[in-house]
C-alpha positions in Angstrom: 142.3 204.7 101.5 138.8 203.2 101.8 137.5 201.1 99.1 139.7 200.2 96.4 138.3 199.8 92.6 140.2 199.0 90.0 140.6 200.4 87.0 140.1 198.4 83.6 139.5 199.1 79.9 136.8 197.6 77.5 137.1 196.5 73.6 136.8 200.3 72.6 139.6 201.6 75.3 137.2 203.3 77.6 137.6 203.3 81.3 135.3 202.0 83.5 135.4 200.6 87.5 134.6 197.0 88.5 134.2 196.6 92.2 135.4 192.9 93.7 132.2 192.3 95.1 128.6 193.5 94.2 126.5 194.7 97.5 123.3 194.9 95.1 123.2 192.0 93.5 123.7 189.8 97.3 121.1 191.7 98.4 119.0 190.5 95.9 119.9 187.1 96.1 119.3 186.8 100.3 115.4 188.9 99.3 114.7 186.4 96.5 115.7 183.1 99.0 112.9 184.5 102.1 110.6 185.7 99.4 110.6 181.9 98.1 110.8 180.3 102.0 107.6 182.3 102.7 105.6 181.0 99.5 106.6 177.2 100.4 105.8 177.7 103.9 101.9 179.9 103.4 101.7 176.9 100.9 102.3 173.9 103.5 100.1 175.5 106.1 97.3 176.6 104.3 97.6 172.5 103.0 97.4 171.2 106.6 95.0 173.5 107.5 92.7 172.1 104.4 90.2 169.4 105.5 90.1 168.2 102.6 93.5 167.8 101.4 93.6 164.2 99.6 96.8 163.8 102.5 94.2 163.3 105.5 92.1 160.8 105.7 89.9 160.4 109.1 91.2 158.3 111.8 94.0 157.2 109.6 96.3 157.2 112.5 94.0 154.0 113.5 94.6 151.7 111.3 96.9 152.1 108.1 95.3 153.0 104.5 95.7 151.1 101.9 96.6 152.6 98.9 95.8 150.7 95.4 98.8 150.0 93.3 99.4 148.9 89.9 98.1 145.5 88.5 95.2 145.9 91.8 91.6 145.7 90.9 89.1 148.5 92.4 87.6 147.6 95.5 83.6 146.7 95.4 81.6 149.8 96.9 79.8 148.4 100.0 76.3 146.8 99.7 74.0 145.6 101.8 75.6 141.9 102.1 78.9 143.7 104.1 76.1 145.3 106.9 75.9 142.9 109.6 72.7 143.8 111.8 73.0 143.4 115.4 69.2 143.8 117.0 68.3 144.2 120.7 65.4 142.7 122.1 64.0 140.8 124.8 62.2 137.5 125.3 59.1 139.4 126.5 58.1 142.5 124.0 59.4 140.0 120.8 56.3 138.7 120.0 54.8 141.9 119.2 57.9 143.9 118.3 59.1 142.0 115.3 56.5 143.3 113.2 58.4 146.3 113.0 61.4 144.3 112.1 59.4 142.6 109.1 59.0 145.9 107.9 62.3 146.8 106.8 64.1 143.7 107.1 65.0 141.5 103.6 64.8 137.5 104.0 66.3 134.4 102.4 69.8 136.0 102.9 69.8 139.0 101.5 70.5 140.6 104.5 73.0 139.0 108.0 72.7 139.5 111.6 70.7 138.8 114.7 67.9 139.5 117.2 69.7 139.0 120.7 66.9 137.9 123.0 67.5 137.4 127.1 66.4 133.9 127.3 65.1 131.4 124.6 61.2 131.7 123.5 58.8 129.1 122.3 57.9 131.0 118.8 58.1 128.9 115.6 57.4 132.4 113.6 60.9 134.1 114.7 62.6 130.8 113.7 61.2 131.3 109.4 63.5 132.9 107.0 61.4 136.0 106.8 63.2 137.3 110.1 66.8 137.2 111.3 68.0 134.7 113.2 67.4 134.3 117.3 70.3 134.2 119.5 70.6 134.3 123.0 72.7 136.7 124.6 75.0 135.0 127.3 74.8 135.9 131.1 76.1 139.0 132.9 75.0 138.5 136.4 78.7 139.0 136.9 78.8 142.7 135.9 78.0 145.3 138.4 75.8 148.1 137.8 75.1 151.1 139.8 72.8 153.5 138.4 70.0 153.7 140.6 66.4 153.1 139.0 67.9 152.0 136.0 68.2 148.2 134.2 70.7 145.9 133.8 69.6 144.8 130.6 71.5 147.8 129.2 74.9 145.7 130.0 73.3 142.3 128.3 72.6 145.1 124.9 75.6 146.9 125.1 77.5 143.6 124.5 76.0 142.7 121.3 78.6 144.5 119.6 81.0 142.0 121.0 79.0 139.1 120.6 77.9 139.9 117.2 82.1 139.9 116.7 82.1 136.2 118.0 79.2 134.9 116.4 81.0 135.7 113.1 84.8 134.8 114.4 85.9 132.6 111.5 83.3 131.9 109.7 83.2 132.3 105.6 80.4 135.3 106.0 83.1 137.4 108.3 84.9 137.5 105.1 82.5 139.7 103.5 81.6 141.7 106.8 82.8 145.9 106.5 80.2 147.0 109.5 78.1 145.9 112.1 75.2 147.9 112.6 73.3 148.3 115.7 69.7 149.0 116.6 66.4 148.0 118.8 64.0 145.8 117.9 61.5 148.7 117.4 64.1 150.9 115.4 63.3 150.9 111.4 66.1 151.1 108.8 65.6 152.7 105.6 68.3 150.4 104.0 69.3 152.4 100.4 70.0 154.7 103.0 72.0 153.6 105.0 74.0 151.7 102.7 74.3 155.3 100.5 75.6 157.2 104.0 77.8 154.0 104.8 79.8 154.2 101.3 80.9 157.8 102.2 83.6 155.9 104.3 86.3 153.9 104.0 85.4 150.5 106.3 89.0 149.3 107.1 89.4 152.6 109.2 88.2 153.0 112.9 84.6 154.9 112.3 82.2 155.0 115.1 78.4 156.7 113.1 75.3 157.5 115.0 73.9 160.8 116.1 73.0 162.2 119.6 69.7 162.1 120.9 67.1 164.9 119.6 66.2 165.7 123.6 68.7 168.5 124.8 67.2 167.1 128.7 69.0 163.6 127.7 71.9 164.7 126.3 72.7 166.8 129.2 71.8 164.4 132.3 72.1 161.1 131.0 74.0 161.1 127.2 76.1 163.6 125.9 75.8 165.5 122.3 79.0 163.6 121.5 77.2 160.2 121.8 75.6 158.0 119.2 71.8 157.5 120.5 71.0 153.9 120.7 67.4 153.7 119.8 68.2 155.6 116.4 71.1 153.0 115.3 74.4 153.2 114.8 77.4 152.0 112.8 81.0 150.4 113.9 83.4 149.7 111.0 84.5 145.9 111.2 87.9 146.8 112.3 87.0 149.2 114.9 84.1 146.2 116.6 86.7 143.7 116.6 89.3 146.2 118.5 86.3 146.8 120.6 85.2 143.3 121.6 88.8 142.2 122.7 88.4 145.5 125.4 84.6 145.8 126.0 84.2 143.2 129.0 86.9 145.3 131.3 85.8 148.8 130.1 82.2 147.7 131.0 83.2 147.2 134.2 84.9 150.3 134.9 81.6 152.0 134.1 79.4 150.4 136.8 77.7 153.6 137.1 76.5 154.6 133.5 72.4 154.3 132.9 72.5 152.9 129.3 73.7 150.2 126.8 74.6 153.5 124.2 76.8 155.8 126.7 78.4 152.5 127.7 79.6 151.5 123.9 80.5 155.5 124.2 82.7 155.6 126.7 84.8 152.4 125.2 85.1 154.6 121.8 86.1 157.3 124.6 89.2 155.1 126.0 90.0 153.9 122.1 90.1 157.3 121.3 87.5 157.2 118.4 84.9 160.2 118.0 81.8 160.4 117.0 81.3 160.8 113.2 77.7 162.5 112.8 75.3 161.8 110.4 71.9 163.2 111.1 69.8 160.2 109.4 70.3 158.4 112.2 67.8 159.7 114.5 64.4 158.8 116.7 60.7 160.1 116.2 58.9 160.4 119.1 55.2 160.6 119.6 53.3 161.1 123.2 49.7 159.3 123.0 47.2 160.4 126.1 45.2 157.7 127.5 42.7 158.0 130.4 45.1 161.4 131.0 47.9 159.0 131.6 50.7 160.6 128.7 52.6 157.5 127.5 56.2 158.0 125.2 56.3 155.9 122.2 59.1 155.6 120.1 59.7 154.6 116.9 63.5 154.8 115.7 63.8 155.7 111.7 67.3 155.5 109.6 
């Protein structure tokens, strides 16, 4: 009755009981396989929860990395010949505002890009090699805008991104081209710089640099804090400005109401589903001068 055992004899004729199955020993077995489960499951989420696990790469859902293989040369680390500058400015402050561009800007090709003026100008200084070249930005009478006592020149800058994208549309210099880089013609790039921040990231993903404004007032009735301020420059991986210019005339027009050319290239980056990436060098100085008791805001934008 109950269990059986049998009875069985070892090499010196002693009796002992073996049992057909072995309760311990399966017990054992079934602890050992969810002791192991748990370790390669803590191990997998601790991984994903890792930012820095080599797996993840920002934005990679974007575009697809590229992974060197064998018999592949290293890629060149970005210089300042793969920046492409696009610079805002306007037909009537240019004559005095490209001094500040001859402060930080490189002639005789060392550097590429643009001033995009409103109309053409009668200035044989802005046409020497010591500045970039002038081009004129074309005509959007055609766009509406809405925001009340603002200016529609912020839909004429805002395109710059786009137009920048066609100036270089298959030419031999797009080859080279990892970024375009935006700014006014009173904002001031510290170059090393900004080359040293821009090598942090890998160009042939969506990126979309900048920083929000330094005025908690702007960022919370005109901006947002998750918007890259204009005046202080900002940066649009290659890729991500040519996705961009094929989109930016009908998302420009769905935005009728925004005040500037920056929340305008926001909310694009918005529909394309690319964040902000921030980098706090890219940022505005502002100082308030009092003449005659009338306070004036001048601005002048530093990378």
């Amino acid at each position: 009755m109950g269990d059986q055992k049998t009875l069985s004899y070892d090499k010196s004729n002693k009796p002992f009981y073996s049992s057909s199955s072995s309760p311990c020993s399966f017990t054992a077995i079934v602890v050992f396989l969810i002791f192991v489960s748990y370790l390669l499951y803590s191990f997998s989420f601790i991984s994903f929860l890792n930012p820095y696990s080599p797996s993840k790469s920002p934005n990679s859902l974007l575009v697809p990395v590229i992974r060197l293989g064998s018999g592949q040369t290293p890629e060149e680390q970005t210089e300042l010949k793969h920046i492409v500058f696009g610079i805002a400015a306007s037909s009537d402050l240019w004559k005095h505002r490209r001094e500040y561009v001859k402060t930080w800007w490189k002639p005789n090709g060392v550097m590429n890009g643009a001033v995009w003026l409103d109309k053409p100008i009668n200035d044989t200084v802005s046409s020497s090699s010591a500045l970039p070249q002038i081009r004129i930005s074309s005509d959007t009478s055609s766009f509406k805008y809405r925001y009340r006592n603002g200016h529609r020149s912020a839909i004429r800058i805002t395109r710059i991104v786009s137009e920048t994208v066609r100036m270089l549309n298959g030419t031999e210099a797009e080859r080279n081209v990892r970024w375009v880089v935006m700014g006014d013609d009173d904002t001031v790039f510290f170059t090393e710089n900004l080359v040293r921040v821009l090598r942090k990231y890998d160009h042939k993903q969506f990126y979309y640099i900048g920083a929000p404004s330094e005025s908690h007032l702007q960022n919370l009735h005109q901006f947002s804090y998750g918007m890259a301020y204009g005046g202080g420059g900002f940066a649009i991986s290659y890729p991500l400005a040519k996705v961009l210019e094929k989109m930016q005339d009908r998302c420009i027009e769905r935005y009728s109401d925004l005040y500037g050319s920056d929340d305008r290239i926001h909310a694009c980056m918005a529909e394309l589903g690319v964040p902000l990436t921030k980098e706090v060098g890219f940022h505005q100085v502002s100082f308030v001068i009092t003449e005659k008791n009338q306070p004036e805001k001048h601005k002048v934008n530093v990378k």
